[in-house]
MARBA-3410 file (N, C-alpha, C, O; in Angstrom, 1 decimal):
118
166.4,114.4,81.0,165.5,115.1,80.2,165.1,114.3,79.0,166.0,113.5,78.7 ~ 164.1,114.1,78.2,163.3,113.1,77.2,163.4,114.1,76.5,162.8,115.1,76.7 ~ 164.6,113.6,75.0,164.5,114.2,73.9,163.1,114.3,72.8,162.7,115.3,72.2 ~ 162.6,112.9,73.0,161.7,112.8,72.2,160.1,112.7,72.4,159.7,111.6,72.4 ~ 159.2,113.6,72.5,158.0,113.3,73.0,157.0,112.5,71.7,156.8,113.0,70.6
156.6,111.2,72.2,155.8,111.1,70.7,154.0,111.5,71.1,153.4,111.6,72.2 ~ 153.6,111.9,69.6,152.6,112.2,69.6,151.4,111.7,68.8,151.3,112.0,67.6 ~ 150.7,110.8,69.5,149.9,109.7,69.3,148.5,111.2,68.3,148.0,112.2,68.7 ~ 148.4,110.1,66.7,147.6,110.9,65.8,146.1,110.1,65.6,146.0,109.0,65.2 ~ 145.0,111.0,65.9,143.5,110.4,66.0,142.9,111.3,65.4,143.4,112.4,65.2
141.6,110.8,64.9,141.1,111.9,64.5,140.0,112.8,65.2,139.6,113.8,64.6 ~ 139.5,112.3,66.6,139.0,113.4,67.2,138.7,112.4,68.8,137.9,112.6,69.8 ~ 139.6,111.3,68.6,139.8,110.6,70.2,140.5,110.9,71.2,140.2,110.3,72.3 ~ 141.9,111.9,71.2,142.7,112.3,71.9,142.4,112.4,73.2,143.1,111.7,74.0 ~ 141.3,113.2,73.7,140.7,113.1,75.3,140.6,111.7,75.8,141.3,111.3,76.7
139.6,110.7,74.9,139.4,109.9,75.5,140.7,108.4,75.4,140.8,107.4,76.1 ~ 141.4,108.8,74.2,142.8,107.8,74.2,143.4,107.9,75.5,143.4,107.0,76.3 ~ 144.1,109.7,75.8,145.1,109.7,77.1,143.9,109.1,78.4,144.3,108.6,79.5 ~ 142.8,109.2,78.1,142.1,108.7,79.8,142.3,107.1,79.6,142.5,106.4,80.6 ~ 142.3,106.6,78.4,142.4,105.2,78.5,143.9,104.9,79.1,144.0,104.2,80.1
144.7,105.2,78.7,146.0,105.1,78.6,146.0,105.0,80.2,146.1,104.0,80.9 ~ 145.9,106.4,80.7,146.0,106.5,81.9,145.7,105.8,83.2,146.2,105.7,84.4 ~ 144.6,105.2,82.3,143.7,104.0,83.2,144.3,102.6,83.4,144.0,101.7,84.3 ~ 145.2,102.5,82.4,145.5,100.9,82.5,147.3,100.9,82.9,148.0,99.9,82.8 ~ 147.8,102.1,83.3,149.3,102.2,83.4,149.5,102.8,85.0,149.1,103.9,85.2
149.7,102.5,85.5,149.5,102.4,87.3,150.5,103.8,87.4,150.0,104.8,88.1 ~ 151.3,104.0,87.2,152.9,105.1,86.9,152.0,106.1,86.0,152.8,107.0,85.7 ~ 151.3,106.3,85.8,150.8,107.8,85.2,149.7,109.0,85.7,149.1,109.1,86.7 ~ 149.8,109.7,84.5,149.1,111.2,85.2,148.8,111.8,83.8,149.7,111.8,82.9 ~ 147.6,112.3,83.6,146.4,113.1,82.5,147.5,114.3,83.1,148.2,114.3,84.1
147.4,115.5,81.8,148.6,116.5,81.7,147.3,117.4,81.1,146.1,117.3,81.3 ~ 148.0,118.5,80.4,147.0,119.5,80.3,146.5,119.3,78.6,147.3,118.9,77.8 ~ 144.9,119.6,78.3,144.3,119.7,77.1,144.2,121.2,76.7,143.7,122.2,77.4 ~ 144.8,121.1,75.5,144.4,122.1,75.3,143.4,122.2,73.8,143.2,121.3,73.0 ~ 142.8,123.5,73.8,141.5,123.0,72.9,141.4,124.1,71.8,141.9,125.2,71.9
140.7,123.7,71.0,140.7,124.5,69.4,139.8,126.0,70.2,139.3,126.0,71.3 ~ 139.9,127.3,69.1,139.3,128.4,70.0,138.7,129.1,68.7,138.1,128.4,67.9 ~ 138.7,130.5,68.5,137.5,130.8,67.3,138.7,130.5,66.1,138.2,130.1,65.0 ~ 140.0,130.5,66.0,140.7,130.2,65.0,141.1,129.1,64.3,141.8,129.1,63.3 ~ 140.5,127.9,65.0,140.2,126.7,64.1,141.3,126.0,64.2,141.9,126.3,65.3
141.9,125.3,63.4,141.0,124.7,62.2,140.3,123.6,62.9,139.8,122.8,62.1 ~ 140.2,123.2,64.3,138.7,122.4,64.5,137.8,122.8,65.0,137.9,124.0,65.3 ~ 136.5,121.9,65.4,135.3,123.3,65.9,136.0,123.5,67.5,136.6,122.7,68.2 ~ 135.5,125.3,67.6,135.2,125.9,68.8,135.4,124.9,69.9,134.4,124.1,70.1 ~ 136.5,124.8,70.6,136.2,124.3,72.2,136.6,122.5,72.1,136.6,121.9,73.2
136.9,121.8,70.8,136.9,120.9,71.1,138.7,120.4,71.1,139.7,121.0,70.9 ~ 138.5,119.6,71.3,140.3,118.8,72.2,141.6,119.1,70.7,141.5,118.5,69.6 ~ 142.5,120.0,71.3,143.7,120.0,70.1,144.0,119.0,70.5,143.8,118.0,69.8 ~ 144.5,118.7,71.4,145.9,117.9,72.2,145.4,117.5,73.6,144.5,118.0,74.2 ~ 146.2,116.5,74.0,145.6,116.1,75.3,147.3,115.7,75.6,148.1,115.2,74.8
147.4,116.0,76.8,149.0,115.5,77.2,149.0,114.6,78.6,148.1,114.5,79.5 ~ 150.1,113.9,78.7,149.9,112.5,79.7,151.3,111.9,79.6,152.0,111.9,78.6 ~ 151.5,111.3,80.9,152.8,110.4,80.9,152.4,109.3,81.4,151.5,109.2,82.1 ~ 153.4,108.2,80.9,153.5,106.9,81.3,154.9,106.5,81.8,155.9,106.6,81.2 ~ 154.7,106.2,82.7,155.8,105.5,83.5,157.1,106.3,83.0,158.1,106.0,82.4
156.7,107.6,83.6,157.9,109.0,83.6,158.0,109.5,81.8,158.5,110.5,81.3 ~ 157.6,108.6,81.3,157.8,109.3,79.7,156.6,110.0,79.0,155.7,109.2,78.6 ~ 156.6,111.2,78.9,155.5,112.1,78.1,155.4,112.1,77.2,156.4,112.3,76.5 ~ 153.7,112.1,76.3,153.3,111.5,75.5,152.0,112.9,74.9,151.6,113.6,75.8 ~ 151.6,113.1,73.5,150.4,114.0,73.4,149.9,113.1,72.4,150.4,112.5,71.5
148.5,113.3,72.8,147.6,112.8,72.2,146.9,114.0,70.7,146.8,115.2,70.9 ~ 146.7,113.6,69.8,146.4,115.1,69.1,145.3,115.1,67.8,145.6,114.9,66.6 ~ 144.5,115.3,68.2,143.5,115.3,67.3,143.5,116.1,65.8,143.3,117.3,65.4 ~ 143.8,115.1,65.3,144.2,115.5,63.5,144.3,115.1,62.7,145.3,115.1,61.9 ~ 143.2,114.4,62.7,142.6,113.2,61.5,143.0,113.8,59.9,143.6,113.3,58.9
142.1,115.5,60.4,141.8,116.4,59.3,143.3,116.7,58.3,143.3,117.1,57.1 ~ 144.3,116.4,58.9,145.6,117.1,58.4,146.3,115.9,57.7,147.4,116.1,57.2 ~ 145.7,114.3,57.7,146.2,113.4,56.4,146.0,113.8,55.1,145.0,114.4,54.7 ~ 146.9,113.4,54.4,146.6,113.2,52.9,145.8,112.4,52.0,144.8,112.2,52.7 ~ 145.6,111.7,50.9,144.7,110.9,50.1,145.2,110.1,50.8,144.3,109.9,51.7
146.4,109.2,51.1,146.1,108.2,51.8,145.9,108.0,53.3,145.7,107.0,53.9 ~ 146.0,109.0,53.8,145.7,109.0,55.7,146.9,108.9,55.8,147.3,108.1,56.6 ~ 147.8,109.5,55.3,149.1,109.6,56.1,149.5,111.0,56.4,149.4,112.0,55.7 ~ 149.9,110.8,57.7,151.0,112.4,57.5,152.0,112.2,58.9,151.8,111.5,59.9 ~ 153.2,113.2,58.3,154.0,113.6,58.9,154.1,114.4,59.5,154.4,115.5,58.9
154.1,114.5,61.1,154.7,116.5,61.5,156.1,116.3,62.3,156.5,115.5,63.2 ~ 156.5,117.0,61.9,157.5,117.4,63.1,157.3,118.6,63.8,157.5,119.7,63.3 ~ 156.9,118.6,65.1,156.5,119.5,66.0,157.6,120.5,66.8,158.1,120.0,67.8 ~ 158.1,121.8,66.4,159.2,122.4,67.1,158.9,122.2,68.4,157.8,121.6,68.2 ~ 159.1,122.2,69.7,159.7,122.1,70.9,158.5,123.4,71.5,157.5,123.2,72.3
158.9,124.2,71.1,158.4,126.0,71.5,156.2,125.2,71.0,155.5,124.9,71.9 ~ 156.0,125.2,70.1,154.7,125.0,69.6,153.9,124.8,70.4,153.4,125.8,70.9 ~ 153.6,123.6,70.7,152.7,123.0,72.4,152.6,124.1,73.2,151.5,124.6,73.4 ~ 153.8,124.6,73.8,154.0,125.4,74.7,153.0,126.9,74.4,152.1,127.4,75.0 ~ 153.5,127.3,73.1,152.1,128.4,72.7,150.7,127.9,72.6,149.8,128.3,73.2
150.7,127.0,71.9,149.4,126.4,72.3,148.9,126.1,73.5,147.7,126.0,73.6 ~ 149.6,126.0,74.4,148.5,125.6,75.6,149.3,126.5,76.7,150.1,126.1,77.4 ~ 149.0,127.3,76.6,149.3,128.8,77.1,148.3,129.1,78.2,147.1,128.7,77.9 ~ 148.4,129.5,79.1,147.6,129.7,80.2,146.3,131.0,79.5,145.1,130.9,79.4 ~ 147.0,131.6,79.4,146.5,132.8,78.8,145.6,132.5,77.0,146.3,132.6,76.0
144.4,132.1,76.9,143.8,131.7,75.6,144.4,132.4,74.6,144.9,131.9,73.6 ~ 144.3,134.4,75.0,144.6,134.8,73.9,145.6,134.6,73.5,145.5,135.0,72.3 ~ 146.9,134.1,73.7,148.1,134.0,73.5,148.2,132.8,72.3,148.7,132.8,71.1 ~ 147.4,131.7,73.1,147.1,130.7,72.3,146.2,130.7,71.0,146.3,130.0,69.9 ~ 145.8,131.2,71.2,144.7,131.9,70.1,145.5,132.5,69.1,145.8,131.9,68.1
146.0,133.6,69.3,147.1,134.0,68.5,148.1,134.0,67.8,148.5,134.6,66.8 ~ 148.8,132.5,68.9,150.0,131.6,68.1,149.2,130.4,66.9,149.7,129.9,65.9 ~ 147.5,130.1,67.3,147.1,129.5,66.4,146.4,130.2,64.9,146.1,129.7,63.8 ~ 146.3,131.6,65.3,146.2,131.9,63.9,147.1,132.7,63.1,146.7,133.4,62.1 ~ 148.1,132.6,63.6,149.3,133.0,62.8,150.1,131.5,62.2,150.7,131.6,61.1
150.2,130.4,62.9,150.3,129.5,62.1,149.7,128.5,61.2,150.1,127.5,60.7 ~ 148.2,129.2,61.4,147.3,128.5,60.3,147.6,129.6,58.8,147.1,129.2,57.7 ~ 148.4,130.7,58.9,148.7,131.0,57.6,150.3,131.3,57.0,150.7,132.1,56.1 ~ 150.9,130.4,57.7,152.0,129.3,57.5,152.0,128.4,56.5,151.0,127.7,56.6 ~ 152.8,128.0,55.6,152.9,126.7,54.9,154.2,126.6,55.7,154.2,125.4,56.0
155.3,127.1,56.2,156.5,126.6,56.9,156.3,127.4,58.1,156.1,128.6,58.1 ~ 156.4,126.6,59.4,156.3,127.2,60.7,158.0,128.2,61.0,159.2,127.8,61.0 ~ 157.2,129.6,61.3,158.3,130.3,61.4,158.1,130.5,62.9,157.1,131.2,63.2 ~ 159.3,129.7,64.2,159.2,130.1,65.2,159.4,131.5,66.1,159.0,131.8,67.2 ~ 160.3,132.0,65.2,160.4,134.1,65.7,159.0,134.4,65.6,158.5,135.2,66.4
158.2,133.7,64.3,156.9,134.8,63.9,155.7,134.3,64.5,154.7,135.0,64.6 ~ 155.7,133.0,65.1,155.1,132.8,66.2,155.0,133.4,67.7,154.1,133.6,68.5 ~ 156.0,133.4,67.8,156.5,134.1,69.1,155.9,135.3,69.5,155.3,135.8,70.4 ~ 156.3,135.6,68.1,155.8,137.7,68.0,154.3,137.5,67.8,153.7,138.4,68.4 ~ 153.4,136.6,67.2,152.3,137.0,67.3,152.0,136.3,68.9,150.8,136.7,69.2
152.4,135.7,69.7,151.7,134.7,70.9,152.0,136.6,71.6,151.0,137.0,72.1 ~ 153.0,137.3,71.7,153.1,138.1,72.4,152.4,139.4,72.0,152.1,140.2,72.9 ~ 152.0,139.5,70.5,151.1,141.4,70.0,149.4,140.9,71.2,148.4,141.7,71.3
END
């Protein structure tokens, strides 16, 4: 099992990074995108995350230029559960876990949960 997934930060390349990636690594496979919806914070429809493995190790691509600071840096640490509400088969679900943690300053995973499920 791969403790660690890293997650490659762009500011709105993520689609087309994992197709590169994918293209030049003979051992891989394009995984699922999932995409911003009316709750933002990027426009309508366009790529949150793009996911992909290389040579058995999985990788997300994630478009979020917007979320550096003055100098272009940032840190996330991504709970485990997150991804998984986000790219939810089901939009509304997704939708839901994204606009409950857009009014978060600290991700609460129970209160996520509960909104991917009302």
């Amino acid at each position: 099992m791969q403790k660690i997934t890293p997650f490659l930060w762009f500011d709105n390349q993520a689609e087309e990074a994992m197709n590169f990636y994918t293209s030049i690594f003979k051992n891989s496979k394009p995984g699922k995108i999932a995409r911003y919806g009316e709750s933002g914070p990027g426009p309508k429809g366009s790529v949150m995350t793009a996911a992909f493995q290389l040579e058995g190790q999985e990788f997300v691509a994630l478009n979020g230029g917007w979320l550096t600071d003055k100098y272009g840096v940032s840190w996330q640490i991504v709970p485990t559960i997150l991804p998984e509400l986000l790219q939810s088969k089901d939009p509304g679900k997704a939708q839901k876990t994204m606009k409950a943690m857009l009014q978060m300053k600290k991700l609460d995973i129970a209160a996520l949960k509960k909104a991917a499920e009302e």
